[in-house]
PyMOL Python script that loads the backbone (N, CA, C, O; Angstrom):
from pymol import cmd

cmd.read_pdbstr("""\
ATOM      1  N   UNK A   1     121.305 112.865 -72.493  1.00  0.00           N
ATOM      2  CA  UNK A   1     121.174 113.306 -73.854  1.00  0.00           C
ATOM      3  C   UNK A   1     122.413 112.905 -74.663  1.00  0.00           C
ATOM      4  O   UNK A   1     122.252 112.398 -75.773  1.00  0.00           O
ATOM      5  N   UNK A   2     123.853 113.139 -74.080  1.00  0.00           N
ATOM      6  CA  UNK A   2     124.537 112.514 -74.630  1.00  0.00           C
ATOM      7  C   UNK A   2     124.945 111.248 -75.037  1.00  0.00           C
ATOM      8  O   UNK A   2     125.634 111.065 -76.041  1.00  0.00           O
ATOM      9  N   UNK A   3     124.530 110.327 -74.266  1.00  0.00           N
ATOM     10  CA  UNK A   3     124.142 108.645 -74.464  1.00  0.00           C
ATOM     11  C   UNK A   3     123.495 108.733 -75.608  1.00  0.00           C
ATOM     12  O   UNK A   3     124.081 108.346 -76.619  1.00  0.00           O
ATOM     13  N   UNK A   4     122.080 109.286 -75.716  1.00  0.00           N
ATOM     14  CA  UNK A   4     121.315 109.077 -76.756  1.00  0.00           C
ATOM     15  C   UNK A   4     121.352 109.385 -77.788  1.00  0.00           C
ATOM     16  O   UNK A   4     120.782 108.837 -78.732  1.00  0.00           O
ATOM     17  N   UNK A   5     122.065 110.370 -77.810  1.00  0.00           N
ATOM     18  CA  UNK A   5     122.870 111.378 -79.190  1.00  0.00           C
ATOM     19  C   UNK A   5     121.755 112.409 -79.786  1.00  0.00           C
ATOM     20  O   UNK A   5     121.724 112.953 -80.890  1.00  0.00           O
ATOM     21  N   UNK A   6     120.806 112.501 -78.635  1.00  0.00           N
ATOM     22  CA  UNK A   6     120.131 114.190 -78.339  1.00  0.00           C
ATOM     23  C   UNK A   6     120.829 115.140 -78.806  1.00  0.00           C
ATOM     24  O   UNK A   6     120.536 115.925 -79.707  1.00  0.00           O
ATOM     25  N   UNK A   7     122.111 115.046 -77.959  1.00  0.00           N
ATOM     26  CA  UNK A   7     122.604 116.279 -77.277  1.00  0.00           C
ATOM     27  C   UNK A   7     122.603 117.794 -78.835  1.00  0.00           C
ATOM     28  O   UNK A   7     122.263 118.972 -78.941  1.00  0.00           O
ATOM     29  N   UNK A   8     123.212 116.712 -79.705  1.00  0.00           N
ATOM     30  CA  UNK A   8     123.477 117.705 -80.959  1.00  0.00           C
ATOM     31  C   UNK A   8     122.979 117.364 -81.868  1.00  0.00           C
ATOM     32  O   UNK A   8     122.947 116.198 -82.264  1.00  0.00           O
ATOM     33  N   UNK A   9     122.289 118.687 -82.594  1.00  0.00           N
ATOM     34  CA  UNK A   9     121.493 118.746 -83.437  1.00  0.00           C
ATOM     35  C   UNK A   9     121.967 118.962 -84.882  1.00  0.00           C
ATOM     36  O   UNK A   9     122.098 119.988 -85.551  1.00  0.00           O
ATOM     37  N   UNK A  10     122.160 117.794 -85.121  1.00  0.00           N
ATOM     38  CA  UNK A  10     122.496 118.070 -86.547  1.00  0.00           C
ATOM     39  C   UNK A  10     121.907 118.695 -87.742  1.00  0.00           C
ATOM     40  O   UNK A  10     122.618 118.806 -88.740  1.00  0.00           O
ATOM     41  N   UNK A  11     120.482 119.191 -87.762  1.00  0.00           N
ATOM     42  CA  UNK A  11     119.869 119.624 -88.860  1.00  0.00           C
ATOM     43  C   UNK A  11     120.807 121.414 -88.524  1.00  0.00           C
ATOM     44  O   UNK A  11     121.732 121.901 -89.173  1.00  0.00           O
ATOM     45  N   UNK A  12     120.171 121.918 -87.434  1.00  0.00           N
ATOM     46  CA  UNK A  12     121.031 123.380 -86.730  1.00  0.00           C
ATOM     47  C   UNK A  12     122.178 123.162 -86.370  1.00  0.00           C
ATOM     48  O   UNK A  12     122.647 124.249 -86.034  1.00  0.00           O
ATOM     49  N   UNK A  13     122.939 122.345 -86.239  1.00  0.00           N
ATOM     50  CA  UNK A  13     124.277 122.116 -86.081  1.00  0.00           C
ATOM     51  C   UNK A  13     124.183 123.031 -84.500  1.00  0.00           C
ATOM     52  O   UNK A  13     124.644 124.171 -84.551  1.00  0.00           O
ATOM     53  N   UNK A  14     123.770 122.694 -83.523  1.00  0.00           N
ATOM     54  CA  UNK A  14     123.746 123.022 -82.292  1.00  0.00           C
ATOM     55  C   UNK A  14     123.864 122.036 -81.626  1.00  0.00           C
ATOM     56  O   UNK A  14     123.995 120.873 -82.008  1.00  0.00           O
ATOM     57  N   UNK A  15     123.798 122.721 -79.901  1.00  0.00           N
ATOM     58  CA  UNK A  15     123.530 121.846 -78.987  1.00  0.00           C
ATOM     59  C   UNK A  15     122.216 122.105 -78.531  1.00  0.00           C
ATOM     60  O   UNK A  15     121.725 123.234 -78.560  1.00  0.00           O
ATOM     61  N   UNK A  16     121.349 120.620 -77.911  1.00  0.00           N
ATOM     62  CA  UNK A  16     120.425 120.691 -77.477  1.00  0.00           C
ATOM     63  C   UNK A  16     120.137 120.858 -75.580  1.00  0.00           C
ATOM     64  O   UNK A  16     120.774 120.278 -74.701  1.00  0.00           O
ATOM     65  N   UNK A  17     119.270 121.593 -75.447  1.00  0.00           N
ATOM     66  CA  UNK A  17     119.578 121.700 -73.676  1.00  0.00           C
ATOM     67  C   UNK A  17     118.226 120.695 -73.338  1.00  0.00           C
ATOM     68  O   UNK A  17     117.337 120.322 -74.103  1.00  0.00           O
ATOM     69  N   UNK A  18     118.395 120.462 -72.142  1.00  0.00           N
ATOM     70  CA  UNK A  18     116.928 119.438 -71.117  1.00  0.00           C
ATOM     71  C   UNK A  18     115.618 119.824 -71.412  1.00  0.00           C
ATOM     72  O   UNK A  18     114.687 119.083 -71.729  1.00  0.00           O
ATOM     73  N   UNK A  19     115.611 121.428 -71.242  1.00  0.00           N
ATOM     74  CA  UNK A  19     114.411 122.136 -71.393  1.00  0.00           C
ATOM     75  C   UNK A  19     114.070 121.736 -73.132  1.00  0.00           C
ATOM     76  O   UNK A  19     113.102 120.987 -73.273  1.00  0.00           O
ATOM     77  N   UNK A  20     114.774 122.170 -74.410  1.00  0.00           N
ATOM     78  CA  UNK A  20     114.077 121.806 -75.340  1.00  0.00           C
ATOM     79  C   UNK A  20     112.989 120.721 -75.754  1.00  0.00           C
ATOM     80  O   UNK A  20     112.126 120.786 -76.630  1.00  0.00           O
ATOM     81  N   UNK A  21     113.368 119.452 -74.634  1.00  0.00           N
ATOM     82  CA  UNK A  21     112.779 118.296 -74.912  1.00  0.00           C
ATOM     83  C   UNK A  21     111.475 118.831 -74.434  1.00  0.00           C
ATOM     84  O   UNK A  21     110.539 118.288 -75.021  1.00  0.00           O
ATOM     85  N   UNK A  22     111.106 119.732 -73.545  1.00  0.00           N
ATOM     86  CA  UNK A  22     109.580 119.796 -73.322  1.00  0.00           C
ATOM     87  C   UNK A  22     108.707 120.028 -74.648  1.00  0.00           C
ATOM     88  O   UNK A  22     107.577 119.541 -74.690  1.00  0.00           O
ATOM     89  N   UNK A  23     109.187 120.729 -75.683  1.00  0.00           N
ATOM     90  CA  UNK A  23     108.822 121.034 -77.297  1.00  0.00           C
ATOM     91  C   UNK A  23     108.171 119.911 -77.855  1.00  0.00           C
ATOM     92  O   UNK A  23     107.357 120.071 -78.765  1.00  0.00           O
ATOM     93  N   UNK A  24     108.477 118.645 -77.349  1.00  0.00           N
ATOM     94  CA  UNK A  24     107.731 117.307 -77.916  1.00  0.00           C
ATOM     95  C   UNK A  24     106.371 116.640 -77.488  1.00  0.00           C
ATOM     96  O   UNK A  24     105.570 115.936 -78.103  1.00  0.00           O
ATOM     97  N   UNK A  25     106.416 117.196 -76.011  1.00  0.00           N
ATOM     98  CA  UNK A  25     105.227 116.421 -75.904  1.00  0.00           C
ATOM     99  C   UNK A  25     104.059 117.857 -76.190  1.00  0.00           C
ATOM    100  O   UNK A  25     102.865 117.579 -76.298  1.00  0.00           O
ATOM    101  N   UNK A  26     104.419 119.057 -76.275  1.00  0.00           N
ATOM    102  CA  UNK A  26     103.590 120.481 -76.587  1.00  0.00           C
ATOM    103  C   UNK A  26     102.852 120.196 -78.172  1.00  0.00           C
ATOM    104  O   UNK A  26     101.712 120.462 -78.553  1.00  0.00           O
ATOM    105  N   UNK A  27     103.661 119.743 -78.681  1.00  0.00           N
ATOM    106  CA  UNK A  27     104.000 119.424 -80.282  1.00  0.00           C
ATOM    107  C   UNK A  27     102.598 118.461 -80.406  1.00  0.00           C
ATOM    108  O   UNK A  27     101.509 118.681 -80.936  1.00  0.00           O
ATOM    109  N   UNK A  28     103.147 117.280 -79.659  1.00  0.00           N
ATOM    110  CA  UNK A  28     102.268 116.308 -79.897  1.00  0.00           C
ATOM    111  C   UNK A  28     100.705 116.176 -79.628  1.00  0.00           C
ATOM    112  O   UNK A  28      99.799 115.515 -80.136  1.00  0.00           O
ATOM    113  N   UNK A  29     100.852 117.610 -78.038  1.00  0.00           N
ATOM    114  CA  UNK A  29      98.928 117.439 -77.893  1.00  0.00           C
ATOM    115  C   UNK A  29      98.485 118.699 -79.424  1.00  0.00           C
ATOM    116  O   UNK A  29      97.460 118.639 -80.103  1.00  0.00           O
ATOM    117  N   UNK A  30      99.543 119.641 -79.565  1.00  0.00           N
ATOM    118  CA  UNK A  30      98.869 120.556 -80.554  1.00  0.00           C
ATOM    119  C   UNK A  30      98.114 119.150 -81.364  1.00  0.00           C
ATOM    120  O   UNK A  30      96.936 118.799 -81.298  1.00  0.00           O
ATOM    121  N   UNK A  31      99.285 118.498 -82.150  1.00  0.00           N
ATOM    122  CA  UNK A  31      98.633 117.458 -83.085  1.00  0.00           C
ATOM    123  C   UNK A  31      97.602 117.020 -83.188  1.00  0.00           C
ATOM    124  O   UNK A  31      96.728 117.115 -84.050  1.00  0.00           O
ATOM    125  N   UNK A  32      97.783 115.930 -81.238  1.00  0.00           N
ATOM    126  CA  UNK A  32      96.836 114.732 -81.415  1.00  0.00           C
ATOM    127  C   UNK A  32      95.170 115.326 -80.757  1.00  0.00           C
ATOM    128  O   UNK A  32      94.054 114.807 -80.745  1.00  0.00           O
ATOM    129  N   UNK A  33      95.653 116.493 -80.322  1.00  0.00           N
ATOM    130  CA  UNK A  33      94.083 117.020 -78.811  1.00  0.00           C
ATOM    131  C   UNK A  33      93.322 117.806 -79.812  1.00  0.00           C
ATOM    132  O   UNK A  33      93.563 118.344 -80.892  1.00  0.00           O
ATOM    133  N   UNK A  34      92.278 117.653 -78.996  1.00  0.00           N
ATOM    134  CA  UNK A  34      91.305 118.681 -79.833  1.00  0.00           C
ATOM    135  C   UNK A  34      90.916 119.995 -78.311  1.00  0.00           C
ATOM    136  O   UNK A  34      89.821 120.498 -78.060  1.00  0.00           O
ATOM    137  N   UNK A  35      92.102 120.194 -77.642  1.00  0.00           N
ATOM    138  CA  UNK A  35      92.389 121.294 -76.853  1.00  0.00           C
ATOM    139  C   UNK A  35      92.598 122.355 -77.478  1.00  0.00           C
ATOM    140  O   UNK A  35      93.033 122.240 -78.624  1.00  0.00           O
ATOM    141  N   UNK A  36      92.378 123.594 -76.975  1.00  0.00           N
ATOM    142  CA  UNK A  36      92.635 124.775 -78.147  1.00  0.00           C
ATOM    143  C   UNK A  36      94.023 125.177 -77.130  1.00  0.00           C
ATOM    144  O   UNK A  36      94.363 124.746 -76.028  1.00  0.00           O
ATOM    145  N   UNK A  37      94.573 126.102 -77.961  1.00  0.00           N
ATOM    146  CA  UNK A  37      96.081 126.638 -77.772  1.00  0.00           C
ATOM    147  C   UNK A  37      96.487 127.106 -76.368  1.00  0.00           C
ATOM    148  O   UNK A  37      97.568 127.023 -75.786  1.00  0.00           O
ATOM    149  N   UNK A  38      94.737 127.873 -75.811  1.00  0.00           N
ATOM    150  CA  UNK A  38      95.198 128.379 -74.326  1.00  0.00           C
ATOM    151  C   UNK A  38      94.709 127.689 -73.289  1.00  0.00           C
ATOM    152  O   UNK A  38      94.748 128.304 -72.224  1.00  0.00           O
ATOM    153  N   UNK A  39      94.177 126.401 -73.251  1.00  0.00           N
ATOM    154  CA  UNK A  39      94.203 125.485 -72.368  1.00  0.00           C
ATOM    155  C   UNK A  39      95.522 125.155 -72.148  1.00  0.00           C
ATOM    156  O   UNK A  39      96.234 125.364 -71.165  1.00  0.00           O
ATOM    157  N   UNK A  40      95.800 124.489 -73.433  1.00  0.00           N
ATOM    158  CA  UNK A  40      97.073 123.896 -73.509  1.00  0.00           C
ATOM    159  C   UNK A  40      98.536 124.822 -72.769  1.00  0.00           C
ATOM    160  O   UNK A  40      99.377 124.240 -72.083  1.00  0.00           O
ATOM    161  N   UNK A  41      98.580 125.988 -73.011  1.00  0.00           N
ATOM    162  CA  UNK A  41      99.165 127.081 -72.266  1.00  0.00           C
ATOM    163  C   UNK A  41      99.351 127.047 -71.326  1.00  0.00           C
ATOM    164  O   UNK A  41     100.462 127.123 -70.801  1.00  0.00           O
ATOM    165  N   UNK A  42      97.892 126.872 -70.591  1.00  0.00           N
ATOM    166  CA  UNK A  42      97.571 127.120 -68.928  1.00  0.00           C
ATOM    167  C   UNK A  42      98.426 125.767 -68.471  1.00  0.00           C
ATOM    168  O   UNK A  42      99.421 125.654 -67.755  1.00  0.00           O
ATOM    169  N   UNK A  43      97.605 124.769 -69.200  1.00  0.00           N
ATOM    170  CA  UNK A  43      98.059 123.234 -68.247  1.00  0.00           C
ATOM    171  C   UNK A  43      99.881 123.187 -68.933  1.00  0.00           C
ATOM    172  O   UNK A  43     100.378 122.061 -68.937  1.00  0.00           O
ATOM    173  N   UNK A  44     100.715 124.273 -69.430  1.00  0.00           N
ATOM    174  CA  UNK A  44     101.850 123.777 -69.656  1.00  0.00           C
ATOM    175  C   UNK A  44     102.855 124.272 -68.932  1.00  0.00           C
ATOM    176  O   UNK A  44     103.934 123.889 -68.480  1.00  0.00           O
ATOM    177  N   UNK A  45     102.030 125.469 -68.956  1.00  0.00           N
ATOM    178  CA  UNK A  45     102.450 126.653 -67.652  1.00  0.00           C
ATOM    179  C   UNK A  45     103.733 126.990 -68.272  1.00  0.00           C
ATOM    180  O   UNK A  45     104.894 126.783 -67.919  1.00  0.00           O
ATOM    181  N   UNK A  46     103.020 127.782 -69.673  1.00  0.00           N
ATOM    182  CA  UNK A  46     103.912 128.511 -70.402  1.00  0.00           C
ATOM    183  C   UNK A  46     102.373 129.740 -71.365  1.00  0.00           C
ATOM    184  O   UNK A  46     101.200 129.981 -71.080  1.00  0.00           O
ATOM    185  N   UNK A  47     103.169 130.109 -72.337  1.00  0.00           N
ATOM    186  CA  UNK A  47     101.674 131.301 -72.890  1.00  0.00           C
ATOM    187  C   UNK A  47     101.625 130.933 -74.446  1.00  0.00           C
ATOM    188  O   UNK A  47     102.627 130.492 -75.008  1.00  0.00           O
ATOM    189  N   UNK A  48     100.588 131.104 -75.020  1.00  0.00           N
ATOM    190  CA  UNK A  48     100.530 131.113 -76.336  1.00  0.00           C
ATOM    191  C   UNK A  48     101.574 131.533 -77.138  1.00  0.00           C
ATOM    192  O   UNK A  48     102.099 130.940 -78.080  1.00  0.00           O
ATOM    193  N   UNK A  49     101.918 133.042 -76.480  1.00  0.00           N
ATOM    194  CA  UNK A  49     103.176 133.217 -77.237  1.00  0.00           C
ATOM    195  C   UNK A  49     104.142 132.610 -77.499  1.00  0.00           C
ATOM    196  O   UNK A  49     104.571 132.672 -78.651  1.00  0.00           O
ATOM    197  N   UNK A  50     104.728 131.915 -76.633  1.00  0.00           N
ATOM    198  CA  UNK A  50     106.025 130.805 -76.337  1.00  0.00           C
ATOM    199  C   UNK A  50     105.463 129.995 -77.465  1.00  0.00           C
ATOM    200  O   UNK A  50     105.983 129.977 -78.581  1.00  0.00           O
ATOM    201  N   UNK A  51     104.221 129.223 -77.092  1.00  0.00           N
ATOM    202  CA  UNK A  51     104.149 128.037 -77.847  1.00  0.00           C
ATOM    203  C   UNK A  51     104.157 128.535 -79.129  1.00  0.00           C
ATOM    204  O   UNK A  51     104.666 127.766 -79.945  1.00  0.00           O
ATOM    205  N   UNK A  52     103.778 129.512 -79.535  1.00  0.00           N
ATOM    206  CA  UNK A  52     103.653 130.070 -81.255  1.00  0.00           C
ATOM    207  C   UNK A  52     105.103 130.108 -81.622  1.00  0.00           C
ATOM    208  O   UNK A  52     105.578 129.852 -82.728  1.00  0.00           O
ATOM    209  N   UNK A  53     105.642 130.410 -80.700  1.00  0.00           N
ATOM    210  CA  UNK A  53     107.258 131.045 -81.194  1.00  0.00           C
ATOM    211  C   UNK A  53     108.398 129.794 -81.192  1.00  0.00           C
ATOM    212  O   UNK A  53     109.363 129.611 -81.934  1.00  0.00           O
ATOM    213  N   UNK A  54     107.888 129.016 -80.058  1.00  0.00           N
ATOM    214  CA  UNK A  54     108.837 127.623 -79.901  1.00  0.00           C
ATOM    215  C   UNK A  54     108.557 126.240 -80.567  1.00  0.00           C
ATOM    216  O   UNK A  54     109.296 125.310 -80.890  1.00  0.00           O
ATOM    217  N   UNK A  55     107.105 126.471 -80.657  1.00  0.00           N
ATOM    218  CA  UNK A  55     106.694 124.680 -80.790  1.00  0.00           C
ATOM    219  C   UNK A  55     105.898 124.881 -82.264  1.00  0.00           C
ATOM    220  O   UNK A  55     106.054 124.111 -83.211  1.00  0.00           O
ATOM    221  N   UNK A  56     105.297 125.684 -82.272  1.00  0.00           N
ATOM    222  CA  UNK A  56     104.199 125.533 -83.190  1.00  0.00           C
ATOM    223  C   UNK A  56     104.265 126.043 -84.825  1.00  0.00           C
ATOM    224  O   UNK A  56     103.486 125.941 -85.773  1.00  0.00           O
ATOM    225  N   UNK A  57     105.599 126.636 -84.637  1.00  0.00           N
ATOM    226  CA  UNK A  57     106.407 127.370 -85.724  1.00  0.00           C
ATOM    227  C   UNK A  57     106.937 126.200 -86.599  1.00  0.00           C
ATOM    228  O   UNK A  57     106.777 126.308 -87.815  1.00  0.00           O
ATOM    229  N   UNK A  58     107.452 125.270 -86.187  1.00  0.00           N
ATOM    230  CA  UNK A  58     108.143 123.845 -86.942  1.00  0.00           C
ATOM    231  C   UNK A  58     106.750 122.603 -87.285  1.00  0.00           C
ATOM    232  O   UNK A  58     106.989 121.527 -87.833  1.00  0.00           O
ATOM    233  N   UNK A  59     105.364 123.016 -86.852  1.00  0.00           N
ATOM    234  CA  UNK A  59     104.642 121.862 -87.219  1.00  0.00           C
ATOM    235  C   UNK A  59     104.278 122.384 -88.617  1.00  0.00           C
ATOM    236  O   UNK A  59     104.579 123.525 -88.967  1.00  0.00           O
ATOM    237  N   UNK A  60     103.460 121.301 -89.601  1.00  0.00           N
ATOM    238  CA  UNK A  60     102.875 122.028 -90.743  1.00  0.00           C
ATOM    239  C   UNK A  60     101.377 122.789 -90.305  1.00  0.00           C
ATOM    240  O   UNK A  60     100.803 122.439 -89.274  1.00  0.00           O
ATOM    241  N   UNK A  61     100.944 123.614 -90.993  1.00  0.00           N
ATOM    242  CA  UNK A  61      99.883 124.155 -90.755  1.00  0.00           C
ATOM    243  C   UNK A  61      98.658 123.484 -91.466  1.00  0.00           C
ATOM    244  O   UNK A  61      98.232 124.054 -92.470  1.00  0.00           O
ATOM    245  N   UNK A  62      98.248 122.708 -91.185  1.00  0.00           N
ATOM    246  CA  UNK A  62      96.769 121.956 -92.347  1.00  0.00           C
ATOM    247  C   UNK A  62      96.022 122.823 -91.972  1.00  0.00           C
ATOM    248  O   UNK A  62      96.271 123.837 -91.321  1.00  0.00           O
ATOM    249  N   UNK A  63      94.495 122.211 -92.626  1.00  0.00           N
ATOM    250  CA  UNK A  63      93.309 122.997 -92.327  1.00  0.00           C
ATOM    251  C   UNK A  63      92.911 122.765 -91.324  1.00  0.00           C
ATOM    252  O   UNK A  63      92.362 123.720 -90.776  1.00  0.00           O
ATOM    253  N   UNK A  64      92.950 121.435 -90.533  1.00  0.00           N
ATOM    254  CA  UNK A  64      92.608 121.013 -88.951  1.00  0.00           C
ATOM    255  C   UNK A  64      93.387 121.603 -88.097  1.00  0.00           C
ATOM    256  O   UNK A  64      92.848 121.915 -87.035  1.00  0.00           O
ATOM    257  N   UNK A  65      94.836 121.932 -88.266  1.00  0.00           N
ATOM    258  CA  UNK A  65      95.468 122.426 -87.437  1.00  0.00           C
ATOM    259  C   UNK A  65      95.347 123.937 -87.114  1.00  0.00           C
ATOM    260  O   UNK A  65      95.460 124.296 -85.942  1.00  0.00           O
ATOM    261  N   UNK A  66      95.088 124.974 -88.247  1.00  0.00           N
ATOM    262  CA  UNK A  66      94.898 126.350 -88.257  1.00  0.00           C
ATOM    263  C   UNK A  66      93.396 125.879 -87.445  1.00  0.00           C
ATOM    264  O   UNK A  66      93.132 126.668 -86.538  1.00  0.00           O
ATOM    265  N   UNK A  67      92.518 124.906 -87.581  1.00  0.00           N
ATOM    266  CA  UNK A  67      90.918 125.010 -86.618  1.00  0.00           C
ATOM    267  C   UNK A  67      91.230 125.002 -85.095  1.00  0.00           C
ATOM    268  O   UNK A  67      90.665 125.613 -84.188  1.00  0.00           O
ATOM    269  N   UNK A  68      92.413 124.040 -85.056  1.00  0.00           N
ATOM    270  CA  UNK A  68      92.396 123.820 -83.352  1.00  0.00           C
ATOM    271  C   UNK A  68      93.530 125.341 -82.798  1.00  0.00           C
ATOM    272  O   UNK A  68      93.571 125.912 -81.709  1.00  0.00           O
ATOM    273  N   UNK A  69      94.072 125.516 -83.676  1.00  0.00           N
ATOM    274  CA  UNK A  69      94.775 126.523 -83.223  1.00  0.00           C
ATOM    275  C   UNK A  69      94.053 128.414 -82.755  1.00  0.00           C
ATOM    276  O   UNK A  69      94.412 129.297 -81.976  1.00  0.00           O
ATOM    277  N   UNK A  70      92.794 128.231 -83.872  1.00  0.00           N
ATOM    278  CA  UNK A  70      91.825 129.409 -83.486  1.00  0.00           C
ATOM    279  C   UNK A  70      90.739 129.035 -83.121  1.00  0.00           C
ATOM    280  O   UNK A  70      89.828 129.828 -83.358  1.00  0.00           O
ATOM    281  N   UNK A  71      90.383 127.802 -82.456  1.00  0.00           N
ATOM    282  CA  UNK A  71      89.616 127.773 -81.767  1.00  0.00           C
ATOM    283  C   UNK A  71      89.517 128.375 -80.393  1.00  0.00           C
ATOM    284  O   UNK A  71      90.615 128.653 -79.911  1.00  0.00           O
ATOM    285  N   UNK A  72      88.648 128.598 -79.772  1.00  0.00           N
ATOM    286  CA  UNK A  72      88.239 129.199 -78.101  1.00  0.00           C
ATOM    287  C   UNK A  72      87.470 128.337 -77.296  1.00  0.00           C
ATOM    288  O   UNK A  72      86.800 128.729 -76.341  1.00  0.00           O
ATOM    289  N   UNK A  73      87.576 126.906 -77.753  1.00  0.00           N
ATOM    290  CA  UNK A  73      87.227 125.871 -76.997  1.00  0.00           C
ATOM    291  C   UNK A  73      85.676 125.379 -77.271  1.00  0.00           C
ATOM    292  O   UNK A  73      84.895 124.910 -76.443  1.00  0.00           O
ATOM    293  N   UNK A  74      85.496 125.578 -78.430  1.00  0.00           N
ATOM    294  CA  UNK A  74      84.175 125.128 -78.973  1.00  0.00           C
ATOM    295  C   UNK A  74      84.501 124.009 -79.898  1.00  0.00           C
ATOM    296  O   UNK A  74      85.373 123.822 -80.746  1.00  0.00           O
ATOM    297  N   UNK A  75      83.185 123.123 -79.292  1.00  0.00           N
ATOM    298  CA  UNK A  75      83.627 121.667 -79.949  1.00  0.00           C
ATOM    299  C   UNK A  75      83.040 120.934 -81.045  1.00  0.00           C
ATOM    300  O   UNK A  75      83.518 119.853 -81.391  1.00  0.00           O
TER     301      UNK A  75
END
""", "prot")
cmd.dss("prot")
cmd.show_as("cartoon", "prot")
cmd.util.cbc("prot")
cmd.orient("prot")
């Protein structure tokens, strides 16, 4: 991370740890999947809550995204 200039976060003026990087690819199926929130959970092997509180808090909310987010796996 430090090679890459990860490590510090300049928008929070922090440091970044190993584990944060998992936040990107969580980020990206919210985006790109048409998985609903607690699949995604199960296969992350973390809980809705986490993801609401860690990942899903910094995306924007559209109208597709509030659908996949309350969906229960109906397609």
């Amino acid at each position: 991370m430090d090679e890459t200039g990860l490590k510090h976060d300049p928008v929070t003026n922090t440091e970044r740890s190993v584990y944060c990087l998992r936040h990107t690819p969580i980020c990206m199926r919210i985006i790109l999947s048409q998985d609903n929130i607690f699949n995604l959970a199960k296969n992350s092997g973390t809980s809705v809550k986490q993801i609401e509180r860690f990942c899903a808090k910094h995306l924007p909310l559209s109208r597709e995204m509030a659908k996949i987010l309350q969906s229960f796996g109906e397609k």
